[in-house]
N, CA, C and O atoms as a GROMACS GRO file, in nm:
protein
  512
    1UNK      N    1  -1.866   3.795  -1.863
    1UNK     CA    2  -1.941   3.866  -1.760
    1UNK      C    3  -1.937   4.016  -1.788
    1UNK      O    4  -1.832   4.071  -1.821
    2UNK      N    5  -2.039   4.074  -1.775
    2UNK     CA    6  -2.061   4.202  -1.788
    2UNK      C    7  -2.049   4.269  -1.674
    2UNK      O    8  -2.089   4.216  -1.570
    3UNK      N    9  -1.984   4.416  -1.672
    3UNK     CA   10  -1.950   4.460  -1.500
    3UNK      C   11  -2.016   4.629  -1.547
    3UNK      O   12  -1.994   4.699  -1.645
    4UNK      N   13  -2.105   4.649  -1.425
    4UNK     CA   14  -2.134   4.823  -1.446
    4UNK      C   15  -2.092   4.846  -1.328
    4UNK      O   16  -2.078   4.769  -1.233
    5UNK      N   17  -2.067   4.979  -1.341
    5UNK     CA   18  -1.975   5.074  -1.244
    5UNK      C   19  -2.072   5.206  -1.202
    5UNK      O   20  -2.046   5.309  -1.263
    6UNK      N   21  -2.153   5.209  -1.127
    6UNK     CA   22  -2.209   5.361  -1.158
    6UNK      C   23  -2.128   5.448  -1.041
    6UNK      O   24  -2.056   5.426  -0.944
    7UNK      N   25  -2.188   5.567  -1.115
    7UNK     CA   26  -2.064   5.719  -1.023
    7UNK      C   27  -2.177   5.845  -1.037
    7UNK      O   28  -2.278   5.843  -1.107
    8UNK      N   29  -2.135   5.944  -0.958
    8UNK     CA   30  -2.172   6.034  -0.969
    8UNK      C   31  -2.284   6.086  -0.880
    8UNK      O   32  -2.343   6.194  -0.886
    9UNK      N   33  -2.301   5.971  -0.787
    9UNK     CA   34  -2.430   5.995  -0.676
    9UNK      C   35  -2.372   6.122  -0.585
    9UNK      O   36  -2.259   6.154  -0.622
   10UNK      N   37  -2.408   6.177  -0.510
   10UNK     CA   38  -2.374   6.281  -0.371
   10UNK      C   39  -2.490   6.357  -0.344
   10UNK      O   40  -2.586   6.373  -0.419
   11UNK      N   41  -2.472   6.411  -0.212
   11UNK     CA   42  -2.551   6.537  -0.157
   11UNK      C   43  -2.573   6.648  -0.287
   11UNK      O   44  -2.484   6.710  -0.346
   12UNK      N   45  -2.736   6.653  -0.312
   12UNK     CA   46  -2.695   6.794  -0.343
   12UNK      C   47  -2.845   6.835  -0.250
   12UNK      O   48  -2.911   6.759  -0.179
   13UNK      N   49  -2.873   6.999  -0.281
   13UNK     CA   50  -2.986   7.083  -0.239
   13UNK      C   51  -3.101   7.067  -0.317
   13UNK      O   52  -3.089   7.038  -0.436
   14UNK      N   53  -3.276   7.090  -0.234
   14UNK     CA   54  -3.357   7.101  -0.378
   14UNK      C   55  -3.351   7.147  -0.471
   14UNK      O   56  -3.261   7.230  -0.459
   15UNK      N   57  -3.396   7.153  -0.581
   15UNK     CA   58  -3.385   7.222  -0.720
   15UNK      C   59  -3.216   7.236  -0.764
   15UNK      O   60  -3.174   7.333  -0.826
   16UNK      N   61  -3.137   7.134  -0.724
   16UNK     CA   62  -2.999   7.116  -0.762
   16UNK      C   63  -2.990   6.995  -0.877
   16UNK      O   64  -3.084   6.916  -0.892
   17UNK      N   65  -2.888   6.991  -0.944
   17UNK     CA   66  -2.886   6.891  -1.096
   17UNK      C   67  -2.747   6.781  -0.991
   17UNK      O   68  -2.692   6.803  -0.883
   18UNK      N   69  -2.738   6.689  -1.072
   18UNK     CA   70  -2.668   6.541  -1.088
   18UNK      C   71  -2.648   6.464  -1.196
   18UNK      O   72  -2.743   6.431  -1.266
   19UNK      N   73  -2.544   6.432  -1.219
   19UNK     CA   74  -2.532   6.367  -1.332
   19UNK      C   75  -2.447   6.245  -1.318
   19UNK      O   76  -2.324   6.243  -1.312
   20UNK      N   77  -2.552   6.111  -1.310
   20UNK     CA   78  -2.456   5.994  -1.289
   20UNK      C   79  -2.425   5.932  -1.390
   20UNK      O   80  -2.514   5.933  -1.474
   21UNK      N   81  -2.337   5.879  -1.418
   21UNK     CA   82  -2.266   5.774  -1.520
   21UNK      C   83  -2.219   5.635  -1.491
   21UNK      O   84  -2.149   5.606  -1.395
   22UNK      N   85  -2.266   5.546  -1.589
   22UNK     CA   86  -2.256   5.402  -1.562
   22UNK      C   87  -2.169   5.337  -1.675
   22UNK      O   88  -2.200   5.333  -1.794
   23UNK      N   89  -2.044   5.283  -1.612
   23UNK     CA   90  -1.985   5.226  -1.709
   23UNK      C   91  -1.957   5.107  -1.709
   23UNK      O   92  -1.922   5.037  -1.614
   24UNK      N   93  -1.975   5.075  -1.838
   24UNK     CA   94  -2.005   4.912  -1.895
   24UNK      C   95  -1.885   4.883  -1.934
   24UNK      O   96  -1.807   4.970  -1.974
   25UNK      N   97  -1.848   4.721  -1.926
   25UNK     CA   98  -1.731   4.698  -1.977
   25UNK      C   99  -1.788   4.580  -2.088
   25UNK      O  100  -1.900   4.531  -2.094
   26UNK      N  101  -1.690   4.558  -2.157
   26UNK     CA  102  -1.732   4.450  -2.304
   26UNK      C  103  -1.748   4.565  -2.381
   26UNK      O  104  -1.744   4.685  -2.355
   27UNK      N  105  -1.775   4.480  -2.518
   27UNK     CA  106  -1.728   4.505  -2.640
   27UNK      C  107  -1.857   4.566  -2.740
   27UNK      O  108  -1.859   4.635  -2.843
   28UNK      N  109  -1.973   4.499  -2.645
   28UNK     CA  110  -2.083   4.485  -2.777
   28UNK      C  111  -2.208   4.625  -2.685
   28UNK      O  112  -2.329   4.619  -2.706
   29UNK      N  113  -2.181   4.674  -2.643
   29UNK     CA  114  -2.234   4.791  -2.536
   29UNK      C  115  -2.356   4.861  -2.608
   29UNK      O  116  -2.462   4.871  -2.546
   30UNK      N  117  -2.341   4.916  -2.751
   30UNK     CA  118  -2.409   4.984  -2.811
   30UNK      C  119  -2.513   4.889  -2.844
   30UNK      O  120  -2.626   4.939  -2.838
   31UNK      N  121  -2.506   4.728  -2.887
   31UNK     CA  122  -2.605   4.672  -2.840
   31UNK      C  123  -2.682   4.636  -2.736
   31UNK      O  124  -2.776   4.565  -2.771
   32UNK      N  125  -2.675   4.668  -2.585
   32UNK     CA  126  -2.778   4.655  -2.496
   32UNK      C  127  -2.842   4.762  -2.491
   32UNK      O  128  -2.782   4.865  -2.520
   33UNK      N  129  -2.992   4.767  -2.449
   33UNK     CA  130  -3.033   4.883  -2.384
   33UNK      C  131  -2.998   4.889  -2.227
   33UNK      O  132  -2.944   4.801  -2.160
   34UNK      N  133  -3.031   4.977  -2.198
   34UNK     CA  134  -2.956   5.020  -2.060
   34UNK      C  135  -3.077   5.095  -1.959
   34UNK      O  136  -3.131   5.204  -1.977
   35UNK      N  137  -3.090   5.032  -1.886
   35UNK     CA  138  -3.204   5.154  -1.759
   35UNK      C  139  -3.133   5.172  -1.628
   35UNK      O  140  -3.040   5.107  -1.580
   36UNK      N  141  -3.188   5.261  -1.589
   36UNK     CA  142  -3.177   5.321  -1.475
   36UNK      C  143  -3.357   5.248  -1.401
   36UNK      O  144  -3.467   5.215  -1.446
   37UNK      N  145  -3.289   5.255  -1.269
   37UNK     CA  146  -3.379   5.225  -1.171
   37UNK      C  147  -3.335   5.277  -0.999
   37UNK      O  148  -3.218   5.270  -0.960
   38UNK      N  149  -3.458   5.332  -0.902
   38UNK     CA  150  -3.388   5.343  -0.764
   38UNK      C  151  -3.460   5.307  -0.694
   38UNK      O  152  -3.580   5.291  -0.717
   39UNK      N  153  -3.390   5.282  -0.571
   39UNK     CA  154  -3.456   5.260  -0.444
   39UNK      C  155  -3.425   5.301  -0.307
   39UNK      O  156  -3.350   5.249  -0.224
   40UNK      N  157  -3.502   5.411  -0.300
   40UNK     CA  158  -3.570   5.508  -0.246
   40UNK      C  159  -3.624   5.422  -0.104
   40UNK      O  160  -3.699   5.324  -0.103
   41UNK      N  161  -3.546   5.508   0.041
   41UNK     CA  162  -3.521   5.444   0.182
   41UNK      C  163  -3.671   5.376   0.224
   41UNK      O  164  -3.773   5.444   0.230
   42UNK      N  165  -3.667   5.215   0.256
   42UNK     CA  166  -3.794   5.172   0.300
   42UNK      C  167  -3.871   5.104   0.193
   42UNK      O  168  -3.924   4.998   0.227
   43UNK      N  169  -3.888   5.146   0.066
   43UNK     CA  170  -3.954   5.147  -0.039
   43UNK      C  171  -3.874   5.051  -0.174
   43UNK      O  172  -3.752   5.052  -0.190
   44UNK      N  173  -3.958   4.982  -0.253
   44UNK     CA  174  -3.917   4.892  -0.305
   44UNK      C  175  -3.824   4.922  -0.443
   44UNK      O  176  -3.804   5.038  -0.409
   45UNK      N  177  -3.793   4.917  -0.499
   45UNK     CA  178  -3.707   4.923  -0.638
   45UNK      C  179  -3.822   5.014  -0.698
   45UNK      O  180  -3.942   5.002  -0.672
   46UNK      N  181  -3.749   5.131  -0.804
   46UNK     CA  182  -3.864   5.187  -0.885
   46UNK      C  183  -3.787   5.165  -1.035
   46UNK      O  184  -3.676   5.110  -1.039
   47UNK      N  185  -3.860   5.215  -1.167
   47UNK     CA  186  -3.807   5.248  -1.253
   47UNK      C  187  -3.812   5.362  -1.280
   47UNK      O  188  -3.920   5.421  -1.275
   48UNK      N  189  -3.698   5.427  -1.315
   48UNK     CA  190  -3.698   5.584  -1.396
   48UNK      C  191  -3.671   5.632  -1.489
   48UNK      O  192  -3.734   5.727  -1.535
   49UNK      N  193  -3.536   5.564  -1.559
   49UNK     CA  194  -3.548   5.578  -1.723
   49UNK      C  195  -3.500   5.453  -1.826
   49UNK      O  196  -3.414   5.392  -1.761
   50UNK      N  197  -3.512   5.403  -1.929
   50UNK     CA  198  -3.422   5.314  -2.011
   50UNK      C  199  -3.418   5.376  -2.159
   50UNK      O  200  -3.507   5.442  -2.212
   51UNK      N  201  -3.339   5.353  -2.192
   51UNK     CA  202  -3.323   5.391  -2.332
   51UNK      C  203  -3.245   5.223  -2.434
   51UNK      O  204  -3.178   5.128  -2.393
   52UNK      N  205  -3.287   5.252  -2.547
   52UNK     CA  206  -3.267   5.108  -2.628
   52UNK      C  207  -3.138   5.118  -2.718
   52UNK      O  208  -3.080   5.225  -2.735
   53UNK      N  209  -3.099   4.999  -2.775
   53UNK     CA  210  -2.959   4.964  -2.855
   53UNK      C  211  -2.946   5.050  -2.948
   53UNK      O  212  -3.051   5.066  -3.010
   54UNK      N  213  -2.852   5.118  -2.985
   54UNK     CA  214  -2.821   5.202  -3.084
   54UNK      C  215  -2.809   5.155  -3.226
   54UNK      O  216  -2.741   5.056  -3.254
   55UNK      N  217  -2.881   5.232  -3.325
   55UNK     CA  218  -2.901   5.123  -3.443
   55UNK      C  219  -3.067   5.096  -3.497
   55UNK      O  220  -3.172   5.133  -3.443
   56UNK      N  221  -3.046   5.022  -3.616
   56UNK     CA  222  -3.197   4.967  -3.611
   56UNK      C  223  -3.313   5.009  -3.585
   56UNK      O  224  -3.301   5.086  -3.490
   57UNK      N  225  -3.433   5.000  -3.619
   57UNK     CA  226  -3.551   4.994  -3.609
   57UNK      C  227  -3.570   5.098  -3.395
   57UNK      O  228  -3.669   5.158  -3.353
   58UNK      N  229  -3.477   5.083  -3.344
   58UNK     CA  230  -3.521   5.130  -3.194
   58UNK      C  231  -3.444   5.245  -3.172
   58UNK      O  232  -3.484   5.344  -3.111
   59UNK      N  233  -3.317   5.228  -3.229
   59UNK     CA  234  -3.212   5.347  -3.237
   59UNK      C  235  -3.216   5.438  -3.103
   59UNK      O  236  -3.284   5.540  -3.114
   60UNK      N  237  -3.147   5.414  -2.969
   60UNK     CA  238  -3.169   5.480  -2.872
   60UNK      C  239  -3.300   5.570  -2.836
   60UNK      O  240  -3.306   5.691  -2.820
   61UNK      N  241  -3.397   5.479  -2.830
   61UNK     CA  242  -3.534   5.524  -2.816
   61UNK      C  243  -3.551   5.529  -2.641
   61UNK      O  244  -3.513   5.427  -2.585
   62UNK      N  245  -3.576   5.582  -2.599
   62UNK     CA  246  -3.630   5.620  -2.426
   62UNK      C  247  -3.743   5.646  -2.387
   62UNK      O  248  -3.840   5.684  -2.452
   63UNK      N  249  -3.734   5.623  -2.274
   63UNK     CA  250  -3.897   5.585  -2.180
   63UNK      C  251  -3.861   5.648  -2.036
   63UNK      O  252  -3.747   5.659  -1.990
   64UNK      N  253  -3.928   5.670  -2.001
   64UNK     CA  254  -3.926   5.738  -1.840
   64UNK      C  255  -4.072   5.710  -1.748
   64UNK      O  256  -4.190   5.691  -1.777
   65UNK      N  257  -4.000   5.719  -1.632
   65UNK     CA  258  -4.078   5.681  -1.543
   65UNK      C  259  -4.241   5.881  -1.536
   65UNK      O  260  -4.219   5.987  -1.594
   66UNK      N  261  -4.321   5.862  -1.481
   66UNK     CA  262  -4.399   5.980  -1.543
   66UNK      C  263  -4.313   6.065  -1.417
   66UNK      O  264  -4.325   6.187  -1.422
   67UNK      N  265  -4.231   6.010  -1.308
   67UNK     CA  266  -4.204   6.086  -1.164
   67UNK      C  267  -4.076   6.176  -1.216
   67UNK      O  268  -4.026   6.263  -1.145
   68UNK      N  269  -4.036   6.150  -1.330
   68UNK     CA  270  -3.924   6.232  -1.360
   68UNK      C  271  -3.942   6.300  -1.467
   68UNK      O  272  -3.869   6.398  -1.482
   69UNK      N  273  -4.048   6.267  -1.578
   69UNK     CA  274  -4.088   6.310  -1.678
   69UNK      C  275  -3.988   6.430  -1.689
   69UNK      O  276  -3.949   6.463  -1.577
   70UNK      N  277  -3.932   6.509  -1.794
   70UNK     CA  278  -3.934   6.643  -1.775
   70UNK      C  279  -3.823   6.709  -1.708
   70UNK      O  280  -3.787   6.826  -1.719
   71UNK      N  281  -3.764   6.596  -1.620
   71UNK     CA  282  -3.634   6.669  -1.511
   71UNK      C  283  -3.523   6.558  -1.531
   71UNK      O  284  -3.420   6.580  -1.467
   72UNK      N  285  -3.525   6.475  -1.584
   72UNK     CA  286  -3.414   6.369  -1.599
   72UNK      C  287  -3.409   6.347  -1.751
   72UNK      O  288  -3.512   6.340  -1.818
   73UNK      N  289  -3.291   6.337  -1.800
   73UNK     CA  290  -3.272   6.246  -1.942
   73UNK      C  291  -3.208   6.163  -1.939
   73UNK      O  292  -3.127   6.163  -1.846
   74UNK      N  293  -3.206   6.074  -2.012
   74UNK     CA  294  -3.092   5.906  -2.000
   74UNK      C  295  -3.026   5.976  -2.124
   74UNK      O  296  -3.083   6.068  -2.184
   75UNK      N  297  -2.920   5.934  -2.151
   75UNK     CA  298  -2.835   5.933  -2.297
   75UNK      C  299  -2.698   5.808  -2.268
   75UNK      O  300  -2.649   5.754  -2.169
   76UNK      N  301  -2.673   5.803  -2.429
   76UNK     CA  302  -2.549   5.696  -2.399
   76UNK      C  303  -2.458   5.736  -2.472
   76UNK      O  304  -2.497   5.783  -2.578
   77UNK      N  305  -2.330   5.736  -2.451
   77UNK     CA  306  -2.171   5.745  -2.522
   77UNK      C  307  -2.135   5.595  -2.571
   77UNK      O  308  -2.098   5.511  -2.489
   78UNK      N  309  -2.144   5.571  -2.684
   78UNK     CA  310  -2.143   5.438  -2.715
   78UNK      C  311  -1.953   5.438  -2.717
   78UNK      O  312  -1.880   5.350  -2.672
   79UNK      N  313  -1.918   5.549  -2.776
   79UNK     CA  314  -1.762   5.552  -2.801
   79UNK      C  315  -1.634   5.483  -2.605
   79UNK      O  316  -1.539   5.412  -2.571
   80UNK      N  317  -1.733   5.571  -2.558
   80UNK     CA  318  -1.721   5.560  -2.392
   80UNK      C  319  -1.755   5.408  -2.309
   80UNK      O  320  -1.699   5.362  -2.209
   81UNK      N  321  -1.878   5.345  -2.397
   81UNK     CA  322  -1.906   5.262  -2.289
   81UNK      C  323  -2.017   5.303  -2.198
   81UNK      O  324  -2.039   5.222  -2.108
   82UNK      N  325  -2.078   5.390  -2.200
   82UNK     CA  326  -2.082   5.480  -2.074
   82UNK      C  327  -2.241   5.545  -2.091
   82UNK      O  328  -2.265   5.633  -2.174
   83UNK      N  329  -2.349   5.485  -1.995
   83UNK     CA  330  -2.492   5.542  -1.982
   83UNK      C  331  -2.519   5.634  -1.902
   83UNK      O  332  -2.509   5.588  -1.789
   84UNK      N  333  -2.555   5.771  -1.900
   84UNK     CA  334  -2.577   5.877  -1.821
   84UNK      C  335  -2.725   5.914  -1.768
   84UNK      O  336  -2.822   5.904  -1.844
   85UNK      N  337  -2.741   5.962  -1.614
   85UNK     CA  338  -2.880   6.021  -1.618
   85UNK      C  339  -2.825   6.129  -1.571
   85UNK      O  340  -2.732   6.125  -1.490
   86UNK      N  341  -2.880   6.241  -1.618
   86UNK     CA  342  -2.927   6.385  -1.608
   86UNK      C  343  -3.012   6.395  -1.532
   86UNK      O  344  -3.125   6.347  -1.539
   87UNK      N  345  -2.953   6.478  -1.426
   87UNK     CA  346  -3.118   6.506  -1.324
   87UNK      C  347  -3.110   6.601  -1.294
   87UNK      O  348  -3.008   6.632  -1.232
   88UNK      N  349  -3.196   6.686  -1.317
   88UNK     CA  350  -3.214   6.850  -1.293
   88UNK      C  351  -3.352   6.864  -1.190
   88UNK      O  352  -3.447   6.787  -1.178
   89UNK      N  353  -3.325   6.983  -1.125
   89UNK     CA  354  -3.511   7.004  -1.052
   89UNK      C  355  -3.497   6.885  -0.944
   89UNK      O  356  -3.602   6.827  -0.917
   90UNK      N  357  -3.394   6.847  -0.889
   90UNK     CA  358  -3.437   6.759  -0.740
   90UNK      C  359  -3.480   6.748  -0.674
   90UNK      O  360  -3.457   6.830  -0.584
   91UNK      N  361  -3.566   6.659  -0.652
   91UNK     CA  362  -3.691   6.704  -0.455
   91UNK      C  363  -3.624   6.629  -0.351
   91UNK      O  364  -3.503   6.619  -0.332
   92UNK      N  365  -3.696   6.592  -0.303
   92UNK     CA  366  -3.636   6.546  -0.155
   92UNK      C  367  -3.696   6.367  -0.243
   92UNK      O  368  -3.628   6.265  -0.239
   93UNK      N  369  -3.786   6.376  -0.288
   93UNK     CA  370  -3.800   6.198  -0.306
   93UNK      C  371  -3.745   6.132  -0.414
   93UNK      O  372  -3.767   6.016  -0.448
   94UNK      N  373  -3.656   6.232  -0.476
   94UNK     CA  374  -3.578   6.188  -0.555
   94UNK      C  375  -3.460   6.104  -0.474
   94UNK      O  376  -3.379   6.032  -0.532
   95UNK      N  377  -3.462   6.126  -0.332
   95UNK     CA  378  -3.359   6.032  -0.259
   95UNK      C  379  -3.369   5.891  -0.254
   95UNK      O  380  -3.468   5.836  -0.205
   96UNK      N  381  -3.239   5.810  -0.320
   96UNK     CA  382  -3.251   5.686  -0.314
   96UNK      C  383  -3.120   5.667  -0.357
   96UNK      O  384  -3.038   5.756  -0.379
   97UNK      N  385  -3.100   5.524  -0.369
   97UNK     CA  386  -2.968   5.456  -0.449
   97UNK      C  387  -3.017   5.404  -0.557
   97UNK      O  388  -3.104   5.317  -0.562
   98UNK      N  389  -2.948   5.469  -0.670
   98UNK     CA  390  -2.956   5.461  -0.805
   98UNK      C  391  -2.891   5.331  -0.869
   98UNK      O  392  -2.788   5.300  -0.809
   99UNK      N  393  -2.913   5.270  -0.943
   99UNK     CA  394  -2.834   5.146  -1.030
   99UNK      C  395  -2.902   5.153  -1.168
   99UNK      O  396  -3.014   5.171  -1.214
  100UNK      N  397  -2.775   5.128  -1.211
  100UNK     CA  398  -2.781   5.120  -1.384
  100UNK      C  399  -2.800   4.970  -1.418
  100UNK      O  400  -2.749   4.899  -1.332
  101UNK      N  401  -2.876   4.879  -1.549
  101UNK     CA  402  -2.902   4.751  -1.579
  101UNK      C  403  -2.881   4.749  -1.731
  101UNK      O  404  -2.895   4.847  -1.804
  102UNK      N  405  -2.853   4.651  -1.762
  102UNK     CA  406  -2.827   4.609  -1.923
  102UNK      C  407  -2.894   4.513  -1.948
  102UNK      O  408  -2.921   4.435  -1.856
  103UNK      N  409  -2.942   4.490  -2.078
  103UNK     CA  410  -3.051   4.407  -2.152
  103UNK      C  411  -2.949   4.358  -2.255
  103UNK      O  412  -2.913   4.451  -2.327
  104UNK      N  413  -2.907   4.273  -2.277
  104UNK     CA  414  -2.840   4.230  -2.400
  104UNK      C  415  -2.918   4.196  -2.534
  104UNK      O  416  -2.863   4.159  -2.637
  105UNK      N  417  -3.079   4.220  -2.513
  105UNK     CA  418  -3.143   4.178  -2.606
  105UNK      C  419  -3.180   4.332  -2.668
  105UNK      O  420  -3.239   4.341  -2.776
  106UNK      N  421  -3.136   4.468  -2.581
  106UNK     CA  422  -3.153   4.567  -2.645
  106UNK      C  423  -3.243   4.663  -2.641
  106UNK      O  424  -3.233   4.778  -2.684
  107UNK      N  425  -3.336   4.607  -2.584
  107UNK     CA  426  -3.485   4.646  -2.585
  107UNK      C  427  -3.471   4.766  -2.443
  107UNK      O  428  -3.371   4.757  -2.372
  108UNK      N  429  -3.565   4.862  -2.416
  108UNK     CA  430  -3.527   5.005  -2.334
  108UNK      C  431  -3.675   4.975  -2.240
  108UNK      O  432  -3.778   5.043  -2.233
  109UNK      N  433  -3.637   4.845  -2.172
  109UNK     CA  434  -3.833   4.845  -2.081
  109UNK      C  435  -3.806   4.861  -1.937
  109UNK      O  436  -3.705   4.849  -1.867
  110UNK      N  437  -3.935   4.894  -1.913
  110UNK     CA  438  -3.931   4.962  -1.730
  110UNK      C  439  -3.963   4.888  -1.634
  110UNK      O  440  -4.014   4.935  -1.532
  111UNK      N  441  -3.931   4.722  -1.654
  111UNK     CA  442  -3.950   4.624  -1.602
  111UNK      C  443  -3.762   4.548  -1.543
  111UNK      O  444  -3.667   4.508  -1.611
  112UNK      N  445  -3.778   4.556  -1.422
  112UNK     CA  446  -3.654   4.536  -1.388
  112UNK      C  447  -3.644   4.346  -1.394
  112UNK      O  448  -3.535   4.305  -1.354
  113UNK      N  449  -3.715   4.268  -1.426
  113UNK     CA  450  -3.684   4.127  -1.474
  113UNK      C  451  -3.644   4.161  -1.598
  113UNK      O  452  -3.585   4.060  -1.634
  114UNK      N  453  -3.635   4.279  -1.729
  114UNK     CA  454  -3.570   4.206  -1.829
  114UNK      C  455  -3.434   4.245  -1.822
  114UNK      O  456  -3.380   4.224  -1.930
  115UNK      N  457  -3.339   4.303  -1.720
  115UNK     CA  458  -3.230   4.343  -1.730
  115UNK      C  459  -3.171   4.218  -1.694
  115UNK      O  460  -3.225   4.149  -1.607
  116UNK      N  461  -3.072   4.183  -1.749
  116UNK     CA  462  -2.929   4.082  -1.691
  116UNK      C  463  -2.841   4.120  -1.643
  116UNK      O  464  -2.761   4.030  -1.616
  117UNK      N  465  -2.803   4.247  -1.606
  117UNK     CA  466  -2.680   4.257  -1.537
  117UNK      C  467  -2.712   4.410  -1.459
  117UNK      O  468  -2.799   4.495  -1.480
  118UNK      N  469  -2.633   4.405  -1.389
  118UNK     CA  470  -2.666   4.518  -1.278
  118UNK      C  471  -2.540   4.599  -1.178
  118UNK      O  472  -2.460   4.552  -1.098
  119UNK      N  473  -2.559   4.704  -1.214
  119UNK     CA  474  -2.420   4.777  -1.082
  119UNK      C  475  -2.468   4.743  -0.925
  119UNK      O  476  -2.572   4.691  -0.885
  120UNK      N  477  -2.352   4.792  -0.850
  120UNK     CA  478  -2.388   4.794  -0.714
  120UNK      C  479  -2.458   4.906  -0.690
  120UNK      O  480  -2.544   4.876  -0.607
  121UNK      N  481  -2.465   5.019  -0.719
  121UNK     CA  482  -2.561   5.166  -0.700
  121UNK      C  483  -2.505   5.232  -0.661
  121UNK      O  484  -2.418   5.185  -0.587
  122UNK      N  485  -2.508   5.338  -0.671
  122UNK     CA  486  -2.481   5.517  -0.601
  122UNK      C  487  -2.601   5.590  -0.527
  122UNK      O  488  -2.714   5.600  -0.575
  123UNK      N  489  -2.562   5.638  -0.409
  123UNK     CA  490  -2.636   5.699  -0.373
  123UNK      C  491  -2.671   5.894  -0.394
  123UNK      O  492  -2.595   5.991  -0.398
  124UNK      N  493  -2.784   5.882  -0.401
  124UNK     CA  494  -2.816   6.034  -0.442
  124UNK      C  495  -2.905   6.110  -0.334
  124UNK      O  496  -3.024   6.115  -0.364
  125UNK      N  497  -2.870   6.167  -0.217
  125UNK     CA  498  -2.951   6.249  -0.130
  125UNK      C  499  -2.948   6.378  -0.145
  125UNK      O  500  -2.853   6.455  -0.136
  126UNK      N  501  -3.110   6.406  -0.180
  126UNK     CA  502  -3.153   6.555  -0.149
  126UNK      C  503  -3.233   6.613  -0.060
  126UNK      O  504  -3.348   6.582  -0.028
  127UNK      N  505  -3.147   6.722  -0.010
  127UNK     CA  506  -3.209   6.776   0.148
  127UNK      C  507  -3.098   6.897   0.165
  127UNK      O  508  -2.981   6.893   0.126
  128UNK      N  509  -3.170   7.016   0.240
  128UNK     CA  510  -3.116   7.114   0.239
  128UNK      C  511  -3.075   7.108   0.367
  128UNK      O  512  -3.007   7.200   0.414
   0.00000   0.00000   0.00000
């Protein structure tokens, strides 16, 4: 069984940064790709970033949702275990609970059926 842990949600102000981290446990880590996804009060699950297995033909390749384009980056610490989003430039609809997902097949897509495993989420509210 695969277990993610995400951290790093809290209050901040508009135009304030965040940086959450999701940590994976097991062995073979640098092979899944990994996304981020939130859901934002009322409103259904979104996608916002994934990035793919390290290595090979995909070699931590990333995709983003177009709502963050520009103000968020995904990256991964393969040494760590450990998938990060960067979020800089916060609005107010950036508010939601965040969760990190793993693909064991590797692949970095913005479709939350191909993930297999999933954290409980962090929450991230912005408001002054």
């Amino acid at each position: 069984q695969v277990m993610l842990v995400e951290s790093g949600g809290g209050l901040v102000q508009p135009g304030g940064s965040l940086r959450l981290s999701c940590a994976v446990s097991g062995r073979t880590f640098s092979s899944y790709g990994m996304g981020w996804f939130r859901r934002p009060p009322g409103k259904e699950r979104e996608f916002v970033a994934a990035i793919s297995r390290s290595g090979g033909r995909w070699d931590s390749r990333t995709v983003y949702a177009d709502s963050v384009k520009g103000r968020f980056t995904i990256s991964r610490d393969n040494d760590k275990n450990t998938v990060y989003l960067q979020m800089n430039t916060l609005k107010p609809e950036d508010t939601a609970v965040y969760y990190c997902a793993a693909d064991p097949r590797g692949y970095y897509s913005g479709t939350y059926d191909s993930y297999d495993y999933w954290g409980q989420g962090t929450q991230v509210t912005v408001s002054s």
